[in-house]
C-alpha positions in Angstrom: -41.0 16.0 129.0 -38.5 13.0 129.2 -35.3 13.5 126.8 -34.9 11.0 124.5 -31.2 8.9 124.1 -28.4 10.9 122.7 -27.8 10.9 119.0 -25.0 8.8 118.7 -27.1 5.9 120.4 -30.4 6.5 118.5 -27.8 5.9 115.9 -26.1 3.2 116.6 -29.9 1.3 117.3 -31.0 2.4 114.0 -28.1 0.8 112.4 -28.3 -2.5 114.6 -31.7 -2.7 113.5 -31.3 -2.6 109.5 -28.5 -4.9 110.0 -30.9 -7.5 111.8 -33.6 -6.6 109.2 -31.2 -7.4 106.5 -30.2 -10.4 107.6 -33.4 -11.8 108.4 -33.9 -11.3 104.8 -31.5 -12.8 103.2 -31.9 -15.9 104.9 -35.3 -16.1 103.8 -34.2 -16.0 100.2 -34.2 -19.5 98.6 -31.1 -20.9 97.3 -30.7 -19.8 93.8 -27.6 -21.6 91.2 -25.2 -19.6 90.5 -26.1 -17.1 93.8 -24.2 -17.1 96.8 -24.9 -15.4 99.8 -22.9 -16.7 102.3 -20.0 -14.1 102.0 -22.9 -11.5 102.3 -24.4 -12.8 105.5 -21.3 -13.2 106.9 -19.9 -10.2 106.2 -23.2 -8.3 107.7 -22.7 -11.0 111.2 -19.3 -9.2 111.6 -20.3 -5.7 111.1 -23.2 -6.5 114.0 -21.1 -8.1 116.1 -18.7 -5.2 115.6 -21.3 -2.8 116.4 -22.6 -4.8 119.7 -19.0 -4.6 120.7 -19.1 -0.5 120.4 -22.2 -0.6 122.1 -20.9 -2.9 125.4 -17.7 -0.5 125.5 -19.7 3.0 125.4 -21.4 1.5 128.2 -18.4 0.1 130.5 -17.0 4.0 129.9 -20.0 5.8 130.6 -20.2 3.7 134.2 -17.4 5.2 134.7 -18.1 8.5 134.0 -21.1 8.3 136.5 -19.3 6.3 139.3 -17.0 9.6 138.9 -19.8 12.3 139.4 -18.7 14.8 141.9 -22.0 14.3 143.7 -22.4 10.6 143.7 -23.3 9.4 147.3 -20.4 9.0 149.7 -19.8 7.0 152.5 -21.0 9.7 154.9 -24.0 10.2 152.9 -25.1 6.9 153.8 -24.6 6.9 157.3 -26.2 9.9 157.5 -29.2 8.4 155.8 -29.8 5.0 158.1 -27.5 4.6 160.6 -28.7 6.1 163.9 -26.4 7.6 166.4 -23.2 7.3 164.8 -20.3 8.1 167.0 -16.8 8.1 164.7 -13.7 6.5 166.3 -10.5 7.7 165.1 -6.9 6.7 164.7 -4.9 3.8 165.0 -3.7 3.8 168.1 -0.1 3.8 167.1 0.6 7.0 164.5 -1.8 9.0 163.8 -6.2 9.1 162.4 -6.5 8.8 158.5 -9.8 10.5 157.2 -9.6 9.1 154.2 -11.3 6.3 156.0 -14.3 6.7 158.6 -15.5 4.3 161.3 -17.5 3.9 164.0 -20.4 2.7 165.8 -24.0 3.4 165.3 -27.4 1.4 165.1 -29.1 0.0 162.2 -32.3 -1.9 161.9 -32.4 -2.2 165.4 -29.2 -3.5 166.1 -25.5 -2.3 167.1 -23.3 -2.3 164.0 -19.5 -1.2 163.6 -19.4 0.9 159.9 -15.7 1.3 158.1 -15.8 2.7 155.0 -13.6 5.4 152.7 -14.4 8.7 152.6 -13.5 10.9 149.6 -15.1 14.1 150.2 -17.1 16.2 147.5 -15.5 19.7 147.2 -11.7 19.9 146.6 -11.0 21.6 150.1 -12.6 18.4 151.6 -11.3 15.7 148.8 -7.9 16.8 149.2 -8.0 16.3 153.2 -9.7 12.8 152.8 -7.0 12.2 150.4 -9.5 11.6 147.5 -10.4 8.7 149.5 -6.9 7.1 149.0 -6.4 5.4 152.6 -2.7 5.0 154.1 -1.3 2.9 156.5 -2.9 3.9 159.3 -6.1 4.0 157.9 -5.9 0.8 157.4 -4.6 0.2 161.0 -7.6 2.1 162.2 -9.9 -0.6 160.5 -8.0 -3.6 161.7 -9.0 -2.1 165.6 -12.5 -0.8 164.5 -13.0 -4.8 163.6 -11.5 -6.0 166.6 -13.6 -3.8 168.7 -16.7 -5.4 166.2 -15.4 -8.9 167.1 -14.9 -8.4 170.7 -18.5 -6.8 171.5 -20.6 -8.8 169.0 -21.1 -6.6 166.4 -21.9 -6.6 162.3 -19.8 -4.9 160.4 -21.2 -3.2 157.4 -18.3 -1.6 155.2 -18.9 0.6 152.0 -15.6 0.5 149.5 -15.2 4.1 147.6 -11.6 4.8 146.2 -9.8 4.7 143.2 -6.6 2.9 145.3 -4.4 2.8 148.5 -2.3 5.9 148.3 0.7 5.4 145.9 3.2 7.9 147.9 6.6 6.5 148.8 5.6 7.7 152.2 3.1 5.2 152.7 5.2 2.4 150.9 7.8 3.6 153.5 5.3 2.8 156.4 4.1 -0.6 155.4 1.6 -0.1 152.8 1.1 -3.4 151.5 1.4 -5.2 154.7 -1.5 -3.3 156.5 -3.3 -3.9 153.6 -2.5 -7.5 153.6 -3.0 -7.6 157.9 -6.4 -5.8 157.3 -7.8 -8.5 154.8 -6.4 -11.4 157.3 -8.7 -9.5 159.9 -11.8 -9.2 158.2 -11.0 -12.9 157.6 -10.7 -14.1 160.7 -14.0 -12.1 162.0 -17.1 -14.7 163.3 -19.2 -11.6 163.5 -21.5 -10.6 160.0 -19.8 -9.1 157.6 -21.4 -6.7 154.5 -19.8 -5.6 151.9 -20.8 -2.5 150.1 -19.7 -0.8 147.2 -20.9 2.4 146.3 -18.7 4.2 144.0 -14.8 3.0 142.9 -13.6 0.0 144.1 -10.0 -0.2 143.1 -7.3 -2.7 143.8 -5.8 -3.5 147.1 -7.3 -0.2 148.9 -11.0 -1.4 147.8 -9.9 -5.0 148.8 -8.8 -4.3 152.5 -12.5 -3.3 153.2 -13.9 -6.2 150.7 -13.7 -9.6 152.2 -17.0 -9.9 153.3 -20.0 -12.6 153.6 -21.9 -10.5 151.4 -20.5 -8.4 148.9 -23.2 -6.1 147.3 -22.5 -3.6 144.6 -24.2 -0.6 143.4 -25.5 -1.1 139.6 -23.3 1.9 138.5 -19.8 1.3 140.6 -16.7 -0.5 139.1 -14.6 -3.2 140.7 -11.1 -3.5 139.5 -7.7 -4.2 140.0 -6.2 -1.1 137.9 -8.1 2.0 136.6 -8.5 1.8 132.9 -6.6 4.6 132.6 -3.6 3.3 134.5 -4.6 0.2 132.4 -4.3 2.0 129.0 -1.0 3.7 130.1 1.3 0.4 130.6 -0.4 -1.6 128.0 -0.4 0.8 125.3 1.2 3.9 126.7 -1.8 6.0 126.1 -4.5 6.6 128.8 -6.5 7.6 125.4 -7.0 3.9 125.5 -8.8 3.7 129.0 -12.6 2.7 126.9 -10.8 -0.2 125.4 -9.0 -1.2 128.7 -12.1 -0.3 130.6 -14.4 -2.9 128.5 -11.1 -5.1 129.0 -11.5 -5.3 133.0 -14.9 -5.9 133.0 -15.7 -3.9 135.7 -19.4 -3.6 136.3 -21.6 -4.8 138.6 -23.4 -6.9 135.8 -20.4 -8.2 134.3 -18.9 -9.2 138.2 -22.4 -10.9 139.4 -21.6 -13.1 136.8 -18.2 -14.3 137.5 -19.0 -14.5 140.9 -17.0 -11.6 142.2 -20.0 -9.6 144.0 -23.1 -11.5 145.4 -26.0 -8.8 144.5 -26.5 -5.6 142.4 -27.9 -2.7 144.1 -30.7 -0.8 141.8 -29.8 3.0 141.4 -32.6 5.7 140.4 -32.0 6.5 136.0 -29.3 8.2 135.4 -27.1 7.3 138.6 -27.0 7.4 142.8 -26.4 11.3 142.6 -29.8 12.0 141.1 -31.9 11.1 143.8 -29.6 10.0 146.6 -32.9 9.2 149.0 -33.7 6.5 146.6 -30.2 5.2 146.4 -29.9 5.2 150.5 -33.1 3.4 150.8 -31.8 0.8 147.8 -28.8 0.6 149.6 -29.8 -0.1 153.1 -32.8 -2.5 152.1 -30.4 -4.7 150.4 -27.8 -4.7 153.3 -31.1 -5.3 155.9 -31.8 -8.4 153.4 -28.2 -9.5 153.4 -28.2 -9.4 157.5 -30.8 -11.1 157.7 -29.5 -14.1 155.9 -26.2 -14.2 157.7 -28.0 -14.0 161.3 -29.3 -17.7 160.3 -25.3 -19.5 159.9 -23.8 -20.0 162.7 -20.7 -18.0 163.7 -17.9 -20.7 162.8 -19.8 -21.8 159.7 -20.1 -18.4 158.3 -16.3 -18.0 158.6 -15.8 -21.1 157.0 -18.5 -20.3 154.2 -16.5 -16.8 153.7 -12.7 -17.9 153.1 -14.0 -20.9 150.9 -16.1 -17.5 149.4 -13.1 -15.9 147.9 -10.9 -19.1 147.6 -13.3 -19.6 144.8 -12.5 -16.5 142.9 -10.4 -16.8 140.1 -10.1 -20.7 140.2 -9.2 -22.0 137.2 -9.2 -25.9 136.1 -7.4 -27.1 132.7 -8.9 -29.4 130.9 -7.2 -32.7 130.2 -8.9 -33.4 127.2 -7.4 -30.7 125.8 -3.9 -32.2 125.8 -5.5 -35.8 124.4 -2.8 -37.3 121.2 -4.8 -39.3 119.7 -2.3 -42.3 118.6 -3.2 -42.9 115.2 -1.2 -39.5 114.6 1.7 -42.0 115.9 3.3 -44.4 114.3 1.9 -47.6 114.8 -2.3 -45.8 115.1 -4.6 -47.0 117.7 -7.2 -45.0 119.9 -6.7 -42.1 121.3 -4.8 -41.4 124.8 -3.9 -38.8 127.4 
């Protein structure tokens, strides 16, 4: 038998709905003298409004809750699951391998494809040598070649973004941190090959970004996107991860709130309840979508889809004032007249 929504929520609907109900009847009442019911409906419109607002934030938080499951779908998962005779490549060729990211080549719906993506492990033996998926340096290094080698040969690259950042350690700073970071965007920039963006769990900040700058950029319906984690968010704003709900809704994270500014080009349907529940349905979700997005790409031509993908994330963020918001009109002057900029 199917379990019905938690309390709180059953609340929180039964509530919306009298507060609808109510409203819809007091507009229907007819103007009366001496009866005013403005200050009541307006009074009810906030405590809805308030209400809807709850409602969007308990959801933002519990995405994250499930993005966070120990047995959500990793990057390995997913390879395992579609793409044929995977053969890993590792380190950088200058320091030293990073498993905290994985790469290699491998076949997928019939075709050679290079796959980069982070790897965070499930139990804490593994998490803790993948680094909790926290990539450094060289792992980024390692990408940069694994993308040359896709460039040189003719290959697609198909990348799946899990981790919560780039590792933080001074160690890393000390090593270039930012700049391999920086160098590894540039690369997946400059790349004429197809490029598919996937992500399948956290996507946070610069780490999530090196393996990000894609043609395509899909995104699981239950992973986040963001430059901070909320509760890294809470902590500087208010100085009280406690916060990290507030800050989460804040970020707008989700894959529904980034489809619509643009961020992410597609959301990726996950089976009720999240990708860990049934994590054959999720795979098969996951690689139709990315067979769909190939398939698109394959028709631009290789210099046109480079083009098409910096003027891609050029448009991110733009933001255009508006002149007429700085109009005087002159009849505040001395002297009146029509208005001017």
């Amino acid at each position: 038998m199917e379990e019905g929504p938690p309390q709180d929520d059953r609340e929180a609907a039964a509530r919306e709905s009298w507060l609808r109900q109510r409203l819809a009847e007091l507009r229907r009442l007819p103007t009366l003298p001496g009866v005013h019911l403005t200050e009541e409906i307006e009074r009810l419109q906030a405590r809805l409004k308030r209400l809807q607002h709850e409602s969007r934030r308990h959801d933002t938080w519990v995405t994250y809750q499930i993005v966070k499951h120990k047995d959500r779908p990793r990057t390995r998962d997913y390879i395992d699951a579609f793409i044929d005779g995977f053969e890993e490549l590792k380190g950088d060729r200058l320091r030293a391998d990073d498993p905290a990211l994985v790469g290699g080549i491998g076949w997928f719906d019939g075709r050679a494809v290079m796959v980069v993506g982070h790897q965070k492990g499930r139990t804490l033996n593994e998490q803790t040598e993948r680094n909790f998926g926290m990539a450094k340096p060289e792992g980024y290094r390692k990408a940069q070649r694994l993308y040359a080698l896709a460039e040189r040969h003719d290959l697609a690259v198909l990348t799946f973004v899990d981790t919560p950042g780039a590792y933080p350690g001074v160690a890393a700073e000390e090593g270039g941190q930012g700049r391999a970071i920086a160098e590894t965007m540039l690369a997946m920039a400059r790349l004429t090959v197809p490029v598919v963006c996937t992500i399948i769990g956290e996507g946070g900040s610069g780490g999530a970004l090196a393996l990000g700058v894609g043609d395509r950029v899909l995104m699981q319906e239950n992973a986040t996107y963001s430059v901070i984690s909320p509760e890294g968010c809470a902590a500087i704003l208010w100085n009280d991860a406690s916060f990290a709900p507030q800050a989460a809704e804040a970020l707008k994270p989700t894959a529904s709130q980034l489809l619509a500014l643009g961020v992410i080009d597609a959301v990726i349907e996950e089976p009720r309840g999240g990708a860990h529940t049934s994590r054959e349905t999720a795979a098969r979700s996951v690689r139709q979508a990315v067979v769909e997005a190939l398939r698109e790409l394959d028709e631009i031509p290789p210099e046109e889809r480079r083009r098409q993908r910096r003027e891609r994330f050029r448009r991110i963020g733009v933001w255009r004032e508006d002149p007429l918001a700085y109009t005087i009109p002159l009849s505040a002057e001395p002297g009146g007249g029509s208005p001017r900029t």
